[in-house]
LODO-816430 format. One record per residue (C-alpha): x, y, z. Coordinates in steps of 0.5 Angstrom, whole numbers, plus 500, padded with zeros to 3 digits. Last residue first. Example, Ala and Ser with C-alpha at 12.3 -4.5 7.8 and 13.67 -1.06 7.14 Angstrom:
<rs>
527498514525491516
</rs>
This chain:
<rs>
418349590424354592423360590430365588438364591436368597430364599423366598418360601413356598407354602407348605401343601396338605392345608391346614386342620386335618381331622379326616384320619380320626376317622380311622374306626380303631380310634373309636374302639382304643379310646372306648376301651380306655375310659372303660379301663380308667374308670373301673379304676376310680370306681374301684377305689372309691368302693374301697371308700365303704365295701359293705354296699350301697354308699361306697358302691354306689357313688363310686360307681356312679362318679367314675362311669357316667360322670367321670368317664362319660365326659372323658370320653366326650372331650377326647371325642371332640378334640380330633385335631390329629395331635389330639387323637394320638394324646388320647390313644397315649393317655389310654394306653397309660391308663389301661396298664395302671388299671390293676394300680387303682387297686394296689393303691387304695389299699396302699393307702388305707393300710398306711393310714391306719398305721398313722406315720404319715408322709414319707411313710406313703412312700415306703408302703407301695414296695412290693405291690406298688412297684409291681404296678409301676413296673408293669406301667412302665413297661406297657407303656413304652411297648403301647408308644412303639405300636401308637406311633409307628401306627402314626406313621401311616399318617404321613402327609406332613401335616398329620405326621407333625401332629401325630409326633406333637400328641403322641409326646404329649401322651408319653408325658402324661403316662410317665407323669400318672406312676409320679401322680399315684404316689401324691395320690396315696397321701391324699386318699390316705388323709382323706379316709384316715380323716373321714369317711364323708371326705371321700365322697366329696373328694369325688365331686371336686375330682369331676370338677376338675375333669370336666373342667379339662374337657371343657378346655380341650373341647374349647381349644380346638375351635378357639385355636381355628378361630384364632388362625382365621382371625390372623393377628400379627406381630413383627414390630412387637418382636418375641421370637418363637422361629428363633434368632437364638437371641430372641429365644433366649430373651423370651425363655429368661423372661418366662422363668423369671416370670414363673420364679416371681409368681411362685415366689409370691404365692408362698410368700403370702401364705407368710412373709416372714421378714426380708432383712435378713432371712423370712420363713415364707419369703425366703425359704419359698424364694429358693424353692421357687428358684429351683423349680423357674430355673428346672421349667426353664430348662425343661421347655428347651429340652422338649423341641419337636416344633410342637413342644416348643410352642406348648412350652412357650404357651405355658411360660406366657400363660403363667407370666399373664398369670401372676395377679392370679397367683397374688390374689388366691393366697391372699384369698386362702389366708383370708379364708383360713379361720372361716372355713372356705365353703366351696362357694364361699372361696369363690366368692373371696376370689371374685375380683382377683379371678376376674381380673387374671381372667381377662389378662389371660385373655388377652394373652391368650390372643396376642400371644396365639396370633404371633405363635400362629403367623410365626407358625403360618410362614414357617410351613414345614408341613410338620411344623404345620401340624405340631404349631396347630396341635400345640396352640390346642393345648394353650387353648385347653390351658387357658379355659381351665385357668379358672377352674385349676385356680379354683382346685389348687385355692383349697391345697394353699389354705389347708397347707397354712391351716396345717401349719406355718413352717412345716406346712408351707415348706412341705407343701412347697417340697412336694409341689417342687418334686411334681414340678421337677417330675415333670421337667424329667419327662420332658426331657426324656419324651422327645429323645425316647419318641423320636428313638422309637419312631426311628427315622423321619417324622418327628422333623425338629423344626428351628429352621436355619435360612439357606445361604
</rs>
């Protein structure tokens, strides 16, 4: 009896269909977590105020910093698994998944440490005012306390993801939202005998909704017979395998401080306009987020797909990949922009009033939205050349992007010219459209082609009626 393969083969059939499948699920995972960060901010700052909010939106960016490192290897864990799934070599995904969690689970423990260690410095270098930064360090404390579960979730879903599978995944990330919600009201508003916990509780239901979370994956996976299974008689560690996820994940981590450094310089210049400015920006970019996640989303789902076809030998599909991924993205971003034109203002009314306010908004919107149609097709590009391992380049666009195109322009013409925080705006698309460009050129040159990180021909495997060739 041959052995059940846990490999959801992306490279057969209808492109279109594979992506559609893939990508639905996840893309309602996203839009979970996007939901929970609005609901959690609303809980937090209606029941503990505005310096409670300030506390919890100052430790995002900082905690963005430090788990920068984890997610880029997290991401580069996928590219491999998607490779070699591709190859449908099950021996170096196990070897890989068994690698991957002794590794980042070390490191993650690491940082966790860190992070703990030096939260108050931390909140000093990014002047933390002094009414909310003991607020802010407790805040900071119990969700570095918590990342080991983080980084165990996310690795989970990364593994998945990169065996074709994305329904898996969302079906904890809605366990781990909902029960987030839940314990918020409990802890931060306080119900029977448990008190009101404060900015405390915050953080503390959000930890114990990610272990709960990771938790329940691993048993389930355990159970199922999984090829992700989570057995400490059967782990190894392969330096080759960590090597590989180090040289990888580098240039997907420091992409990822590039970029989260390069909105800290941004909201800098926001701020320098003041609170209509700030508060605008902020309400415009919650509205911005959910028109990013379809393009997000699309980009992962390039990413597994190309992955599994680089492995398999396929690359002629990823054309497929790229001609069905820009019809897709193409859709959506027309009728996000449309969206925006007509009915941009009813949401940014969920979260001010301020006439002024709105004005701003949806300024800010209607001019990021005209690049709407060049990010989604630059996530997707990106996506594309990160399933085929060729990390270096996503990492020196987006280098140039923010700090050669993004920063400059919004620099100068905020500062230099009448245009003020429409200047913001501008840079900002202008960003996405170059960003994009640059992208689509290298990918048009093929070299991406010559990325291929495992060996062409799978293993053989011992079945139980001899060697299968």
């Amino acid at each position: 009896m041959q052995k059940r393969t846990n490999i959801r083969d992306l490279t057969k059939g209808n492109m279109m269909r594979n992506m559609l499948i893939f990508s639905l699920p996840m893309l309602v995972g996203n839009m979970l977590q996007n939901l929970y960060n609005w609901v959690d901010s609303a809980i937090v700052g209606n029941a503990l105020g505005y310096k409670a909010l300030a506390a919890v939106s100052i430790s995002f960016p900082i905690m963005f910093i430090l788990t920068s490192v984890m997610l880029g290897l997290t991401l580069a864990t996928s590219i491999l698994i998607s490779q070699y799934a591709g190859a449908n070599n099950e021996q170096m995904i196990k070897r890989t998944i068994s690698t991957t969690t002794i590794f980042l689970g070390g490191f993650s423990l690491v940082v966790s440490i860190f992070g703990i260690i030096f939260s108050r410095t931390f909140l000093v270098l990014v002047n933390t005012p002094a009414e909310i930064i003991q607020g802010a360090q407790s805040y900071l404390i119990i969700i570095m306390a918590g990342l080991v579960f983080t980084f165990g979730y996310n690795m989970t879903s990364a593994v998945l993801r990169g065996l074709g599978d994305s329904r898996t995944p969302t079906m904890f990330l809605a366990v781990s939202a909902i029960l987030n919600v839940i314990l918020d009201l409990v802890f931060i508003i306080g119900a029977g005998p448990i008190p009101s916990l404060g900015i405390s509780g915050a953080a503390l239901a959000t930890v114990i909704a990610q272990s709960t979370s990771y938790i329940l994956s691993v048993i389930y996976l355990n159970r199922k017979g999984h090829l992700m299974s989570f057995k400490l008689s059967e782990m190894t560690f392969d330096k080759d395998i960590a090597f590989k996820i180090m040289r990888l994940g580098f240039p997907s981590a420091a992409q990822q401080f590039i970029v989260s450094s390069g909105l800290l310089v941004l909201s800098g210049l926001i701020n320098s306009f003041g609170s209509d400015v700030i508060a605008a920006f902020g309400a415009g970019s919650k509205v911005d987020s959910f028109a990013m996640l379809p393009a997000m989303t699309l980009s992962l789902t390039a990413s597994a797909m190309t992955g599994q076809c680089i492995g398999a030998g396929k690359k002629e599909r990823v054309k497929e990949i790229l001609k069905n991924g820009t019809v897709l993205s193409l859709m959506i971003s027309g009728a996000t922009v449309i969206f925006v034109y007509t009915l941009g203002r009813v949401p940014l009314y969920l979260f001010t009033q301020e006439a002024a306010v709105v004005s701003i908004g949806i300024t800010y919107l209607k001019i990021v939205a005209l690049s709407y149609v060049f990010l989604g097709m630059n996530f997707l590009i990106s996506g594309i050349l990160r399933g085929a391992g060729d990390v270096w380049v996503n990492l020196l666009i987006t280098a140039i992007s923010f700090y050669g195109i993004r920063v400059p322009v919004a620099y100068y013409l905020s500062q230099k010219t009448p245009l003020g925080s429409k200047g913001i705006w501008i840079g900002i698309a202008v960003s996405f459209t170059l960003s994009c460009t640059m992208n689509g050129g290298y990918f048009a040159t093929g070299r991406w082609k010559k990325k291929r990180l495992i060996e062409l021909q799978p293993i053989t495997k011992d079945e139980s009626n001899g060697q299968q060739k």
